[in-house]
C-alpha positions, -999 to 999 in steps of 0.1 A, spaced: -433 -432 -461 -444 -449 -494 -442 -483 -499 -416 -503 -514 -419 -525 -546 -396 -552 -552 -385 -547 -589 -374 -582 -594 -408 -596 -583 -428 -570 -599 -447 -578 -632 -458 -546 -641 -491 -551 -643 -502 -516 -630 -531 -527 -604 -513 -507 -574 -517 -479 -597 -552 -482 -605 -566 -492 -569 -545 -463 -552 -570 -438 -539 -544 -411 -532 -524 -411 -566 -492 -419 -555 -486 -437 -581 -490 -407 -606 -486 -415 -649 -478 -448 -641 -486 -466 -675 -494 -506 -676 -467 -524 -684 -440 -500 -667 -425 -507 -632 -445 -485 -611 -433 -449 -602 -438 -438 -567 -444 -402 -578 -462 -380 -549 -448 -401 -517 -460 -379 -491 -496 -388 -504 -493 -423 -492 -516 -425 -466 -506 -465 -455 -538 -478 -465 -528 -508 -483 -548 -511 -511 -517 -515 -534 -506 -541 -512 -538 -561 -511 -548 -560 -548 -510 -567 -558 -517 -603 -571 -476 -611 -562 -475 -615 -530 -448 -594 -511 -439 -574 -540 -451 -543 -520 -444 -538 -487 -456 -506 -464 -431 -487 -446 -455 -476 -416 -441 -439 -399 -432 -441 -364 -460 -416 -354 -484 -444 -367 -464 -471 -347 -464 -458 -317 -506 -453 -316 -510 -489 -321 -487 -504 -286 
C-alpha cells in the first residue's frame, strides 16, 4: 500500500521524492504536492517518512502480509 501524505501539512518541498529508492513518487516536481504515481512499488521502507522534515505528514499504510510476520 503506499503511504499517505497529509495535504494540509505538506509543504511541497519534494524530499520524499528525491530520497525514495523505488520511484513511487514518479515526475514529482519541487514545489508540487507529491504524486504517488507507481504505488505498488512501495516497498514500506520509510525513507519518505524519515527524511520528511514535517513530522506526520507521511504515514505508511503497512499490508497485512507484513503485519502478520512481525506478532
Amino acid at each position: 500500500m503506499p503511504p499517505v501524505i497529509n495535504k494540509e501539512k505538506c509543504k511541497a518541498c519534494g524530499i520524499c521524492a528525491d530520497v525514495c529508492p523505488m520511484d513511487v513518487f514518479f515526475g514529482t516536481k519541487k514545489g508540487e504536492f507529491p504524486v504517488i504515481t507507481y504505488p505498488e512499488e512501495c516497498w514500506h521502507e520509510g525513507a519518505c517518512v524519515q527524511e520528511c522534515p514535517i513530522e506526520g505528514v507521511i504515514k505508511l499504510r503497512i499490508p497485512l502480509q507484513m503485519m502478520i510476520c512481525y506478532k
